[in-house]
N, C-alpha and C positions, 0 to 999 in steps of 0.2 A: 416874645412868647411868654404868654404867663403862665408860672407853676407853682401849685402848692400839693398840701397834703391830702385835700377832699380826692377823693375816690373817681368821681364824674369829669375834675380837670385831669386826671392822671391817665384816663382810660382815652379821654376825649386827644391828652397830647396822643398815647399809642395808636391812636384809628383814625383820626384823620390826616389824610395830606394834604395836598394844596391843589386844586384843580380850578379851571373855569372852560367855560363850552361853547359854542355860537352856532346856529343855526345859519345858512344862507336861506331864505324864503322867497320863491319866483311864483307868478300866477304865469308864466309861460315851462312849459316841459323842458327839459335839456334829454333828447332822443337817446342821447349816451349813456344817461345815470338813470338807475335804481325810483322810480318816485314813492314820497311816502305823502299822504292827503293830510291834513290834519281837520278830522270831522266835527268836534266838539271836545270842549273842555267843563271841566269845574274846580271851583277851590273849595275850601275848607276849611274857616280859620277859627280856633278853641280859645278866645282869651283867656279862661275861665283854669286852661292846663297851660299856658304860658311858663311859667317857672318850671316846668318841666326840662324845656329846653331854651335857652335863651342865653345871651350874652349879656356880660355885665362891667361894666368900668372898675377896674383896680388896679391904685398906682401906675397911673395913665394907658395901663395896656385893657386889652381884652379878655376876660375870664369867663370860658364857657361855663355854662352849666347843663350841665346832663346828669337826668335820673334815671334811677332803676323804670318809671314808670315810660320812658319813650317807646320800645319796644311795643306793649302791649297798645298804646296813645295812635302810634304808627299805622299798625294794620288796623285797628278798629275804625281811624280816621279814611286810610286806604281803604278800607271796604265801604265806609257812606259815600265817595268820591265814585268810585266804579259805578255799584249803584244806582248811582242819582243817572252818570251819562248812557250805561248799558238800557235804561227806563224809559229813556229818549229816543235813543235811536231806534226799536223793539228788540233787543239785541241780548243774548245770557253770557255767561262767560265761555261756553264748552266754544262760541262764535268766536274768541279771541285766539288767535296762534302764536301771538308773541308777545310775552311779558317784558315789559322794558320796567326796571321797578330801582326807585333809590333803597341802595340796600340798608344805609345809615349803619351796618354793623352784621356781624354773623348773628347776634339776639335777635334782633327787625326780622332778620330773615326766615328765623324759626319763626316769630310772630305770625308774618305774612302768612308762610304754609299752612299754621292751625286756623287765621281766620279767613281767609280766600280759597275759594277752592280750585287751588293749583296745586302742581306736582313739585319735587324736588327739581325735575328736568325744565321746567317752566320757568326757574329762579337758574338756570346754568348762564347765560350773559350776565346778569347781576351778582353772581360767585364770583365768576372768573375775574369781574373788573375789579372786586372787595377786595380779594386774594392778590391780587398786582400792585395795585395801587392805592390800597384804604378806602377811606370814602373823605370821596370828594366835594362833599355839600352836593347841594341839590343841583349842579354840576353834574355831577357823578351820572344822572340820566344820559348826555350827550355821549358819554362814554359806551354809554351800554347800548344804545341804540348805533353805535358806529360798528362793536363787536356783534349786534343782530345783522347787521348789515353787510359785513363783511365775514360772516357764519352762515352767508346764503339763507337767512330766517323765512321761513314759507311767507308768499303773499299773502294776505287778507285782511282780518282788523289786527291792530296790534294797538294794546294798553300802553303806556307810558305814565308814570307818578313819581311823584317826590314829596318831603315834607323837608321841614325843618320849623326854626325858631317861631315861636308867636302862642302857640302850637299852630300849622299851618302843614295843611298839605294838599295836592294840588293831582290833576290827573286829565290825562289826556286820548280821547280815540282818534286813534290815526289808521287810515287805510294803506296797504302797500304794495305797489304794483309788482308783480313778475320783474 
């Protein structure tokens, strides 16, 4: 694990953990479980704010870089993703019941609320898993959709997004059965 004195490695060792996620994907139902559809997706990728976030080679290990700027980079990117797929399908947000969202951090999450227009209660799965277990890299979504899912989350559409390195962030509508 690399550490030095920059601000962005110091914060980045305190808030991240280690996680990874997997999906099972069937085009047949299993009658026992929960289904969730996934309708449409889109990415998002900023070379241009790259350095924002990114990793970088030093003395053979890994040296994140994270700036003050990912927070605001985050939801600004999160909200052209939404967007784009809510545009698609004829769809607004008040249509969305469950926010599945990478928190990247308690900052992202303030972001998120000032540029999305969701509630504090809309970002409650994405708290609880930040508060547990840090953030997971874009991981961290598979966590939060297990805690919708196992918090009885109402059927209907439900968002799903993440970003990370590149600048890159990604977003997905998923429908979800009773």
């Amino acid at each position: 694990m690399y550490l030095d004195n920059d601000p962005g490695v110091l914060i980045s060792a305190c808030l991240f953990g280690d996680g990874a996620g997997a999906a099972i994907l069937s085009c047949k139902p299993v009658a026992s479980q929960r289904q969730i559809e996934w309708i449409d997706s889109t990415s998002l990728i900023n070379p241009i704010e790259r350095k924002a976030l990114m990793f970088e080679s030093r003395d053979g290990m890994l040296r994140n870089v994270l700036t003050r700027a990912v927070p605001a980079l985050a939801a600004t990117d999160a909200h052209r993703v939404l967007e784009t797929v809510l545009r698609r399908a004829d769809l607004h947000t008040t249509d969305v019941s469950t926010w599945i969202m990478h928190a990247g951090g308690r900052d992202v999450l303030l972001a998120l609320e000032r540029e999305l227009p969701i509630s504090v209660h809309d970002l409650r799965y994405s708290k609880a898993i930040l508060r547990e277990y840090g953030n997971l890299s874009s991981a961290f979504v598979y966590f939060v959709l297990d805690a919708a899912l196992r918090g009885q989350a109402p059927a209907g559409w439900w968002w799903l997004s993440s970003f990370g390195a590149g600048f890159s962030c990604h977003g997905a509508l998923l429908r979800a059965g009773p």
